[in-house]
Every structure is written in structure tokens, then in C-alpha cells.
N, C-alpha and C positions, 0 to 999 in steps of 0.2 A: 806148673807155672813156667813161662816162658824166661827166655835169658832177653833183656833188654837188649845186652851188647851184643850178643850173637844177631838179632834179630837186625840191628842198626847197619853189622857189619855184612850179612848177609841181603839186607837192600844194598849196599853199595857194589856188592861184587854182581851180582842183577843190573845194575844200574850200569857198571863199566860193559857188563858183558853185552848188555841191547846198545849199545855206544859202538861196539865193534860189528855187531852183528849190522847195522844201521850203517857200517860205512861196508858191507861189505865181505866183512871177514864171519861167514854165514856157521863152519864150521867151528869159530867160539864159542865154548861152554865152560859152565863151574864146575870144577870138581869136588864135590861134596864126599871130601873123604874123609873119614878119621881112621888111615890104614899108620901103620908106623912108620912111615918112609911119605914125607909131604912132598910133593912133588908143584904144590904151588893151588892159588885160588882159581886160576883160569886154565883152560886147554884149547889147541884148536891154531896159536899164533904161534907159525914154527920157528923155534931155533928160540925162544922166550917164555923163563917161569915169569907168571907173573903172581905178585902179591899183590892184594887188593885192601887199604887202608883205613878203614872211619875211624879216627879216634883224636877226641879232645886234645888229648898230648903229643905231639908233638918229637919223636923218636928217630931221626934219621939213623944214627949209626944201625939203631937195631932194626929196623922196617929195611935197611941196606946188606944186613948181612942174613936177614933172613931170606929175601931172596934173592941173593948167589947162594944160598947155603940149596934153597931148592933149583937152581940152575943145577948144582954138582947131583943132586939125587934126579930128576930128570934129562940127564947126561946132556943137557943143550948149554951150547956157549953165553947164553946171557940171562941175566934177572935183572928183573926190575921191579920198583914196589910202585904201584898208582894211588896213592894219595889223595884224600877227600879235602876239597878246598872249601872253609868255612863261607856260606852264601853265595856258589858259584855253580855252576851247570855240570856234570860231568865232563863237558870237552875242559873246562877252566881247573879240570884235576894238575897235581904235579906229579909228574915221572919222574922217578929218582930212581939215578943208577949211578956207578961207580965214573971216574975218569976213565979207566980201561977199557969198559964195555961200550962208552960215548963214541972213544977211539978207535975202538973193534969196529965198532958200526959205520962210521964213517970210510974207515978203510973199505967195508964193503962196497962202497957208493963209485958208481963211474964216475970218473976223472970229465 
């Protein structure tokens, strides 16, 4: 018998991942791993773990520390968790990321 939530949460990371692939970022894929070292739900978007979100509740701290906790095991400077927005599109998801990593990234940006 199947897992509901696995199955909900694994549409949603399919769903961010043709979202990326659709604008472009052709070498995004899932990483379907259960190794002991997560290294995040997406691959392929460099220098970014990403987590990938469905769930009723609503968890910032912990959907926030679990990925930087996969930024530090896939040695890249930033995580971020993409968030399923109740009745909204995948572009209408929320990206949640730290202040520091906002500020990282913007220092990257030409003046």
C-alpha cells in the first residue's frame, strides 16, 4: 500500500522540478535518495539545496533549517525550501530562505 504523503510530496517536487526545467534549467532533476547524507530534493540548480514542501502545516523554522542543514552536506552556499502555496500554481510557491543567504545572493548581483 502506497504512502499518501510521500506520494503528495513527491508530486510536488515533479511539479517544482518541470517548473525549472520549463524555464530553462534543463539539467534539474530529483534526487530520490534515501542515502544517509541528504543532500536536498532537487539537483542540477548550482550553488542551491533545494527542499521541496507539501504539507498542510505550516513549519518555517524547521523546512528553514533543514535546508541549510542540506546546503552544509552538499558543500553549496545556499538552501532553500520551496513551499506549496494552498490553491495556487507552482510559480505562486513561496521560497523560504534565511536573511543571510537573501543577502548572499544579492551581493552576487551587478551593481
Amino acid at each position: 500500500m502506497s504512502n499518501p504523503s510521500r506520494q503528495k510530496g513527491t508530486a510536488w517536487e515533479v511539479a517544482v522540478r518541470d517548473y525549472f526545467q520549463g524555464r530553462g534549467w534543463s539539467e534539474c532533476q530529483r534526487l530520490a535518495t534515501r542515502a544517509a547524507l541528504d543532500l536536498g530534493d532537487l539537483t542540477g540548480i548550482p550553488r542551491f539545496a533545494i527542499e521541496c514542501r507539501d504539507r498542510k502545516k505550516v513549519e518555517l523554522s524547521t523546512n528553514l533549517d533543514d535546508a541549510e542543514e542540506r546546503a552544509v552536506n552538499k558543500k553549496c552556499p545556499w538552501g532553500v525550501a520551496i513551499m506549496k502555496r494552498p490553491r495556487h500554481p507552482v510559480e505562486g510557491a513561496y521560497v523560504l530562505m534565511s536573511m543571510a543567504t537573501f543577502a548572499d545572493i544579492l551581493d552576487e548581483l551587478p551593481a
